[in-house]
C-alpha positions in Angstrom: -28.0 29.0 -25.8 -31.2 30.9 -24.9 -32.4 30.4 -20.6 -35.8 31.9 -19.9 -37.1 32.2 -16.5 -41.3 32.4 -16.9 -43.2 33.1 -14.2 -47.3 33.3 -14.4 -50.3 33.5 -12.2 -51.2 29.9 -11.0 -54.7 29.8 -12.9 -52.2 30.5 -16.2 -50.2 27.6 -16.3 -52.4 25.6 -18.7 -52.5 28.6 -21.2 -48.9 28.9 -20.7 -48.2 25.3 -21.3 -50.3 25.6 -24.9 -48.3 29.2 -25.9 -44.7 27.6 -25.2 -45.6 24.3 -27.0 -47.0 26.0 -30.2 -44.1 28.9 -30.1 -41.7 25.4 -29.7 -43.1 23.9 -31.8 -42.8 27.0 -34.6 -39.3 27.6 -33.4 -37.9 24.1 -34.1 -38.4 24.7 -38.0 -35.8 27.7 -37.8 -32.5 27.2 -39.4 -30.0 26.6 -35.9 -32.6 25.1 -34.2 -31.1 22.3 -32.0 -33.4 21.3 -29.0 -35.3 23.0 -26.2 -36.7 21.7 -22.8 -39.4 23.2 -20.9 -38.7 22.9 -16.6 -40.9 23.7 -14.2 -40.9 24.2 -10.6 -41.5 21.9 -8.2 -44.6 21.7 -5.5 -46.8 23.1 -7.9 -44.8 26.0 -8.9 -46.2 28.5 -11.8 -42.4 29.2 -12.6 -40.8 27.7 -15.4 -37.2 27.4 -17.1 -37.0 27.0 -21.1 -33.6 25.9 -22.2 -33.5 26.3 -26.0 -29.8 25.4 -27.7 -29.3 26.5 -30.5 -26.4 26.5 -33.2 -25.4 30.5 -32.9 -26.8 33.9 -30.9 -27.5 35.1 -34.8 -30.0 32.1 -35.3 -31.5 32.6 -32.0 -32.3 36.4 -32.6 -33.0 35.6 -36.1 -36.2 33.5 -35.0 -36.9 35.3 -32.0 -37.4 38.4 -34.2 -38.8 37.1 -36.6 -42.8 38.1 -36.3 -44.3 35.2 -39.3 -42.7 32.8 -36.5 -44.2 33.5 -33.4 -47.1 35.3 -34.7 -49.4 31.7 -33.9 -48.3 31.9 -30.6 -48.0 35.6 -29.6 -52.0 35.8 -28.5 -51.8 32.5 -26.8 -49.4 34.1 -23.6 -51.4 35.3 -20.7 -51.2 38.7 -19.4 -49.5 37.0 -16.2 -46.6 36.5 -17.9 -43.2 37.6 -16.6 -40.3 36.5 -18.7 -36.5 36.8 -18.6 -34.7 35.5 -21.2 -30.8 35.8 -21.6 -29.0 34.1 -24.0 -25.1 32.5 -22.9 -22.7 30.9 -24.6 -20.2 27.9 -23.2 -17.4 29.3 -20.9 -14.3 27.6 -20.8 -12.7 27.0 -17.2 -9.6 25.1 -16.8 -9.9 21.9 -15.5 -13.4 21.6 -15.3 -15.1 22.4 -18.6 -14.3 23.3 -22.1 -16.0 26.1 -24.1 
């Protein structure tokens, strides 16, 4: 599972909104692509959270490295943009949740 945390200037979020949407969109074609959702902040924050699953870490890298993937939307992020991703994987703790 990939998180990423991006933060932009306010007068960005449109342009960020039409970079993430046409990287997703490129993305969801990659072999162990599952599903991604796009949060945002609320009271009109310019911080948002992607939550991409995907089937393993290798696929994930695989299509995050890949340059023919995200070369449509690589132009499209504004300078503003401040991103952490990290990716996790399910952590088992007894009682509670299963891995």
């Amino acid at each position: 599972m990939l998180v990423n945390v991006l933060s932009v200037a306010p007068e960005d979020v449109d342009q960020l909104l039409l970079a993430w949407s046409t990287d997703a969109a490129a993305l969801k074609h990659q072999p162990g692509f599952n599903s991604t959702q796009l949060y945002r902040g609320i009271a009109g924050s310019s911080t948002f959270l992607n939550h991409a699953v995907w089937e393993s870490t290798d696929h994930c890298r695989a299509a995050r490295l890949d340059d023919g993937v995200r070369a449509a939307a690589r132009e499209l992020y504004p300078a503003s943009l401040v991103a952490t991703p990290h990716l996790f994987r399910p952590q088992a703790v007894p009682g509670i949740c299963v891995a």
